[in-house]
C-alpha positions, 0 to 999 in steps of 0.5 A: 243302456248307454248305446242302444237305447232305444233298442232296450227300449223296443225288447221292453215293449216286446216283452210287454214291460209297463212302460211305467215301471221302466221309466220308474227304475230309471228315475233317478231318485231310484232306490237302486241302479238303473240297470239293477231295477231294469233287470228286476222287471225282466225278471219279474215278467219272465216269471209273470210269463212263465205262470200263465203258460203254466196255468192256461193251456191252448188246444191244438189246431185241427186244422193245418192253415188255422192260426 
């Protein structure tokens, strides 16, 4: 956190972290550490992630060049 930033930054935005709840847990009136309350809401959006592969699934492509 204290060298690359703005490349945390970036993974949060890719992981869809809400830009919110990051500048939350690094408040410092947080009511635990930063990087505690970072690795909270990775935590959180991987599982958030894995329930909806879960519970909504995608049908195959017929064909090869559709995506």
């Amino acid at each position: 956190m204290q060298h690359r930033m703005e490349q945390l930054m970036s993974l949060c935005y890719t992981l869809d972290v809400s830009e919110a709840a990051v500048a939350e847990a690094f408040h410092p009136n947080a009511p635990e550490p930063a990087n505690v309350g970072l690795a909270r809401l990775l935590y959180a959006r991987q599982i958030q992630r894995l329930h909806t592969k879960q519970t909504i699934k995608t049908q195959a492509l017929d064909d090869e060049d559709a995506w």
